[in-house]
Chimera marker file (.cmm) of the C-alpha trace (Angstrom):
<marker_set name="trace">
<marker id="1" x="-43.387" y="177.431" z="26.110" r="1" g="1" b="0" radius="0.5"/>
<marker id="2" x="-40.454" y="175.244" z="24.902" r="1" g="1" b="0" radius="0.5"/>
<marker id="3" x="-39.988" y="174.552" z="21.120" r="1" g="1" b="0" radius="0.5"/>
<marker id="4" x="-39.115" y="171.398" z="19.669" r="1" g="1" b="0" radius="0.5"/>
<marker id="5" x="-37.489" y="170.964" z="16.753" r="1" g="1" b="0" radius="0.5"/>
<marker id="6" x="-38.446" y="167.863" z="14.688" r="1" g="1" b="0" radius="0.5"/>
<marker id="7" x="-38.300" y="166.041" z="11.462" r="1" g="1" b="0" radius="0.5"/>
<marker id="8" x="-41.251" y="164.057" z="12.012" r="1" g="1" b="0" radius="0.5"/>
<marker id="9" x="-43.484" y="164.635" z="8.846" r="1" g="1" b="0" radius="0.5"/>
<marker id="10" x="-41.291" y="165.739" z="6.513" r="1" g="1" b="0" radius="0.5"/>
<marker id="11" x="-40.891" y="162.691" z="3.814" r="1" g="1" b="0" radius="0.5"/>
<marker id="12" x="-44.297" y="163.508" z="2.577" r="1" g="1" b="0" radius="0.5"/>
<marker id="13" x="-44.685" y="163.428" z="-1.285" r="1" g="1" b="0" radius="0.5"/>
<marker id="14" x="-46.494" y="166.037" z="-3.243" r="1" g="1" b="0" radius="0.5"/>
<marker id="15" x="-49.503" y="164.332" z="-4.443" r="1" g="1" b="0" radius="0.5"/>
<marker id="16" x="-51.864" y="164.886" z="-7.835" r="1" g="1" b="0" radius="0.5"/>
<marker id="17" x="-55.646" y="164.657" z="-7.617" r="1" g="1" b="0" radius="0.5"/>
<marker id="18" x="-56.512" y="161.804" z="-8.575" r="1" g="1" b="0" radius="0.5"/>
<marker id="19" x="-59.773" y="162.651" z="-9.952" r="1" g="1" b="0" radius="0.5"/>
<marker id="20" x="-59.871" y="167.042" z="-10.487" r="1" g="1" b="0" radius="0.5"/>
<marker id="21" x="-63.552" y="167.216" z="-11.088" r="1" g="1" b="0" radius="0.5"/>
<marker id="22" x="-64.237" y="164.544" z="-7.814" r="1" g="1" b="0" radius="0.5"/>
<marker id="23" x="-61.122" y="166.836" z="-5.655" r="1" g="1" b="0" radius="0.5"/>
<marker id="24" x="-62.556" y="170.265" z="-6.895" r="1" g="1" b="0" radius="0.5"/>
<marker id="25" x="-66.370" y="169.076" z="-5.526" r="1" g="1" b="0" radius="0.5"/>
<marker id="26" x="-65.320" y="167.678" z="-2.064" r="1" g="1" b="0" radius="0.5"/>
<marker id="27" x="-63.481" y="171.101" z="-1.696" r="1" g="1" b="0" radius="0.5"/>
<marker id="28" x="-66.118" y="172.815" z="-2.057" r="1" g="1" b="0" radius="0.5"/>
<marker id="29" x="-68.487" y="170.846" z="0.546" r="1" g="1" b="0" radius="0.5"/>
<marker id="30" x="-65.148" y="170.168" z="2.991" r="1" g="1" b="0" radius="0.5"/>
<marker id="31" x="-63.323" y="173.396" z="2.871" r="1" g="1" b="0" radius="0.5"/>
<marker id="32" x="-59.078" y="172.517" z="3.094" r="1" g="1" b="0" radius="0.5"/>
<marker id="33" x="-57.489" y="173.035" z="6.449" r="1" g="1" b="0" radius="0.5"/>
<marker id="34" x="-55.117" y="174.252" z="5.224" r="1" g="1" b="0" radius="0.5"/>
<marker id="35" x="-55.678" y="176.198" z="2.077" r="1" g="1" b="0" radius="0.5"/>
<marker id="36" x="-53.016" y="178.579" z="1.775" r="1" g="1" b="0" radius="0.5"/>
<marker id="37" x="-50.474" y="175.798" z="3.158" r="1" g="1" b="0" radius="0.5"/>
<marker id="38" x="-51.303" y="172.057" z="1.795" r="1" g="1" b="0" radius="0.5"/>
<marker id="39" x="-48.924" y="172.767" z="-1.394" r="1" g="1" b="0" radius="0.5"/>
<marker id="40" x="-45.723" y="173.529" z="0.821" r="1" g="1" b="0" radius="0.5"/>
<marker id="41" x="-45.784" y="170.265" z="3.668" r="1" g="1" b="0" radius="0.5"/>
<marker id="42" x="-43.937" y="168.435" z="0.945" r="1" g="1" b="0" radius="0.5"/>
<marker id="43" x="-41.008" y="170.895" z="0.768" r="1" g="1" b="0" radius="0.5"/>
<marker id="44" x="-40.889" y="171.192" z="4.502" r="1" g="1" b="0" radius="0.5"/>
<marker id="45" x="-37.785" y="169.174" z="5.836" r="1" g="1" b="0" radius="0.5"/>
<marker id="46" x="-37.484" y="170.854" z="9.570" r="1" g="1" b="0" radius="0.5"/>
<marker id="47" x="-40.248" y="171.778" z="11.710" r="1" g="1" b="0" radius="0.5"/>
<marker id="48" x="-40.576" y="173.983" z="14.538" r="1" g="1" b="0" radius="0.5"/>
<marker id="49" x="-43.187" y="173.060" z="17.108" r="1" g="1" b="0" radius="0.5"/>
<marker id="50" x="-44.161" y="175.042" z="20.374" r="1" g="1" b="0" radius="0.5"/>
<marker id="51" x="-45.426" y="172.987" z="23.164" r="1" g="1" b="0" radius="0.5"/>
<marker id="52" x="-47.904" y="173.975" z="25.972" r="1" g="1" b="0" radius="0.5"/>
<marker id="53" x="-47.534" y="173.099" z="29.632" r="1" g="1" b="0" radius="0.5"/>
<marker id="54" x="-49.712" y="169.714" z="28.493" r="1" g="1" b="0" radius="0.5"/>
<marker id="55" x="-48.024" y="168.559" z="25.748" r="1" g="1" b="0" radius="0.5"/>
<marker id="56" x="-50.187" y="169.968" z="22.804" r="1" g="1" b="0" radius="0.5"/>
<marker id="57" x="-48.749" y="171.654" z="19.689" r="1" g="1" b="0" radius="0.5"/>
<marker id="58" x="-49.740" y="175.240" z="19.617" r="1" g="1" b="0" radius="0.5"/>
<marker id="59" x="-47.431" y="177.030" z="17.040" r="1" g="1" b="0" radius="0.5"/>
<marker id="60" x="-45.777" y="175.788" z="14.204" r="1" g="1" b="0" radius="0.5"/>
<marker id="61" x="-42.830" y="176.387" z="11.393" r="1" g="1" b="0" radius="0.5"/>
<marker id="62" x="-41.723" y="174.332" z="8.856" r="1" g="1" b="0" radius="0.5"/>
<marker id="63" x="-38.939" y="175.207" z="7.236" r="1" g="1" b="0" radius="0.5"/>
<marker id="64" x="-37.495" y="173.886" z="3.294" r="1" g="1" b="0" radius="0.5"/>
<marker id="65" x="-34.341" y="172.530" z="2.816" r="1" g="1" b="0" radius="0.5"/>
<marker id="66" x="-32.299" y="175.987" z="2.215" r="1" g="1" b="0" radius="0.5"/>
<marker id="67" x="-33.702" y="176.323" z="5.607" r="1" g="1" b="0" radius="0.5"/>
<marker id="68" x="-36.320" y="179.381" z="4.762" r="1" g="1" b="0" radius="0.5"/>
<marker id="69" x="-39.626" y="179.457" z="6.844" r="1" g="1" b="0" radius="0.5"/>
<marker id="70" x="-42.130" y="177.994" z="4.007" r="1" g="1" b="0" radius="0.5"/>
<marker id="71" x="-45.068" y="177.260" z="6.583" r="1" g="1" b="0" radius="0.5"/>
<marker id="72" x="-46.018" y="179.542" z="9.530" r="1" g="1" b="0" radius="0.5"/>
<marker id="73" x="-49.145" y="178.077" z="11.230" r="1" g="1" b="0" radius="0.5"/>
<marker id="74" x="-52.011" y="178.766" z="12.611" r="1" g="1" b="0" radius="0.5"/>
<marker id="75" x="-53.412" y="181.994" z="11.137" r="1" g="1" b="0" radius="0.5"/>
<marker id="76" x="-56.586" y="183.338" z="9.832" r="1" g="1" b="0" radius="0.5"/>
<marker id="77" x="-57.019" y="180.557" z="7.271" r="1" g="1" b="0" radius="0.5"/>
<marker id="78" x="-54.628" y="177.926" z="7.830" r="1" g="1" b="0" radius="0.5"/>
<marker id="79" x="-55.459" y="175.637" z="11.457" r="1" g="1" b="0" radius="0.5"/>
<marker id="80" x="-51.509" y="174.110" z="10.936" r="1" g="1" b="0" radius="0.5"/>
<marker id="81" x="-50.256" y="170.446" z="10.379" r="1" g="1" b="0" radius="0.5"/>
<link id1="1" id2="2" r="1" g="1" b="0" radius="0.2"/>
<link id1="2" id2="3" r="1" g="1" b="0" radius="0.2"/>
<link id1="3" id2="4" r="1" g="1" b="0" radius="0.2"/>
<link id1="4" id2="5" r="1" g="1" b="0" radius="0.2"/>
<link id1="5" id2="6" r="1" g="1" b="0" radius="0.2"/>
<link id1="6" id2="7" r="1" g="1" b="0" radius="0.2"/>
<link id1="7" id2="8" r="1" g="1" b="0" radius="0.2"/>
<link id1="8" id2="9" r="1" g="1" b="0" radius="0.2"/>
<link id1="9" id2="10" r="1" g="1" b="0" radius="0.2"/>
<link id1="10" id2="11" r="1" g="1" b="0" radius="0.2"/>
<link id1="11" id2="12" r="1" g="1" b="0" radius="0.2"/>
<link id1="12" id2="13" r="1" g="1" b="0" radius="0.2"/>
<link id1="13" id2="14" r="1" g="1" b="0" radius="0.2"/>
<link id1="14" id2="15" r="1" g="1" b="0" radius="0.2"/>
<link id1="15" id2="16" r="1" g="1" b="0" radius="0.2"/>
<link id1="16" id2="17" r="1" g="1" b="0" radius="0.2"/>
<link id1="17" id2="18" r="1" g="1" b="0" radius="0.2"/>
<link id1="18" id2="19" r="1" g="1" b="0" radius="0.2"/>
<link id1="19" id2="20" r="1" g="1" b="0" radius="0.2"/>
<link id1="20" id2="21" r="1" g="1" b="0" radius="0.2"/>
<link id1="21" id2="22" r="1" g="1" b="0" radius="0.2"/>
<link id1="22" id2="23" r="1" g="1" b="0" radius="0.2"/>
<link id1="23" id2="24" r="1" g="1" b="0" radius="0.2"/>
<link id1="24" id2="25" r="1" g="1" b="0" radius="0.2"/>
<link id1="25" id2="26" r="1" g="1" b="0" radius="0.2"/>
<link id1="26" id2="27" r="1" g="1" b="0" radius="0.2"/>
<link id1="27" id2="28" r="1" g="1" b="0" radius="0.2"/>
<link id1="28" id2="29" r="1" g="1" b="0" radius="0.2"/>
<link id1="29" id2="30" r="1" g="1" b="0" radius="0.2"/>
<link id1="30" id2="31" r="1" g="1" b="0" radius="0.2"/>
<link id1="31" id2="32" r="1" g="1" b="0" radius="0.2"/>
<link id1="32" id2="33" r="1" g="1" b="0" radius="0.2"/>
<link id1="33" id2="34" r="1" g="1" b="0" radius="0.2"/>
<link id1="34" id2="35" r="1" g="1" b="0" radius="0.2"/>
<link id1="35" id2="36" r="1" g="1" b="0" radius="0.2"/>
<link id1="36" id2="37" r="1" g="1" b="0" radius="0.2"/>
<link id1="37" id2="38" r="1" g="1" b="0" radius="0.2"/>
<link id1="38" id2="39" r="1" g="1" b="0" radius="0.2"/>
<link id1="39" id2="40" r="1" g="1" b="0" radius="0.2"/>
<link id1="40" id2="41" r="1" g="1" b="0" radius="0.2"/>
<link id1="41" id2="42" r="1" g="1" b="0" radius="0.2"/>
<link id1="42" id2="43" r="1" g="1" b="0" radius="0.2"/>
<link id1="43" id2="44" r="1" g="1" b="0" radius="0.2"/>
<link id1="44" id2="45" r="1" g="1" b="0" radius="0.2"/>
<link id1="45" id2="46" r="1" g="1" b="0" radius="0.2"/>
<link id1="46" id2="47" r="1" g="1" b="0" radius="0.2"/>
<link id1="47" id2="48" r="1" g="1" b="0" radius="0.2"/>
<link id1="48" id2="49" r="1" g="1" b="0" radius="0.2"/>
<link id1="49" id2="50" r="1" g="1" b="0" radius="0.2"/>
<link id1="50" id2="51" r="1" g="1" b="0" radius="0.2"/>
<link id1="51" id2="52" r="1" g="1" b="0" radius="0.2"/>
<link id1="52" id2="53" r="1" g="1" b="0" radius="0.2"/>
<link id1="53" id2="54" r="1" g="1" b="0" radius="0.2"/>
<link id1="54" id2="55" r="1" g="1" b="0" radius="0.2"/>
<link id1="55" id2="56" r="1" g="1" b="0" radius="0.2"/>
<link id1="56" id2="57" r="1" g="1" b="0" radius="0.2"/>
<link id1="57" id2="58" r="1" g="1" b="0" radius="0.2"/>
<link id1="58" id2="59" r="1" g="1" b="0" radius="0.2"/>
<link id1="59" id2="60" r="1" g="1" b="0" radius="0.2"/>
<link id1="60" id2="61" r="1" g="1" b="0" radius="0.2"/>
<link id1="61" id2="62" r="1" g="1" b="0" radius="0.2"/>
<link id1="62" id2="63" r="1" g="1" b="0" radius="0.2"/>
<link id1="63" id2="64" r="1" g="1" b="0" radius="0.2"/>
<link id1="64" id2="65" r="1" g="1" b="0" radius="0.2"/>
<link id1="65" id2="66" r="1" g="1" b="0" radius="0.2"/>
<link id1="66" id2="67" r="1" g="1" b="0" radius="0.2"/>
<link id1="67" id2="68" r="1" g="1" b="0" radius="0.2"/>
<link id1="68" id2="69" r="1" g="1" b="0" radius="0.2"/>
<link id1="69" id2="70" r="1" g="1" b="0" radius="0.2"/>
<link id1="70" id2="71" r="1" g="1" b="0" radius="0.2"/>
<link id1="71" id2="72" r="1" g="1" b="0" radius="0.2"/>
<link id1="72" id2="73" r="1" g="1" b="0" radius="0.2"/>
<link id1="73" id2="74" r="1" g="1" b="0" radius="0.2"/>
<link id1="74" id2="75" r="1" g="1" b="0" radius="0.2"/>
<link id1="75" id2="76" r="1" g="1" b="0" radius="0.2"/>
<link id1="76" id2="77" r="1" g="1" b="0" radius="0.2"/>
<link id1="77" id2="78" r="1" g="1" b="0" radius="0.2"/>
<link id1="78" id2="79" r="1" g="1" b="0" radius="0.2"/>
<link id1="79" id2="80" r="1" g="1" b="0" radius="0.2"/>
<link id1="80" id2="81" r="1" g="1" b="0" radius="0.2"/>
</marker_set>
């Protein structure tokens, strides 16, 4: 499968709750996606994406800007970007 290298969705901004007590009870009725991972898309300025034969992400890596791997995704926990 070919990997594309992209920096698509990397200018996000780290963002505060707004509300803590309002964030902390939607977590627990919608569990995160991304649990272990939602605090490190804002430091991610290169991403790695493997592509399938149809054009859908399957495997992804987002690097920071010293260019360490700072989000490795899917796994157990974490479904990815």
């Amino acid at each position: 499968m070919p990997i594309v290298a992209t920096t698509l969705a990397t200018d996000l901004k780290s963002k505060g709750e707004a509300h803590p007590i309002l964030s902390h009870a939607i977590r627990a009725l919608i569990p995160a996606a991304n649990p272990d991972l939602e605090s490190k898309f804002a430091n991610v300025r290169l991403w790695w994406v493997e592509i399938n034969e149809r054009g859908v992400p399957q495997r992804e890596i987002g690097f920071d800007l010293a260019g360490r791997a700072i989000v490795p995704a899917p796994d157990d926990r974490n479904t990815g970007f």
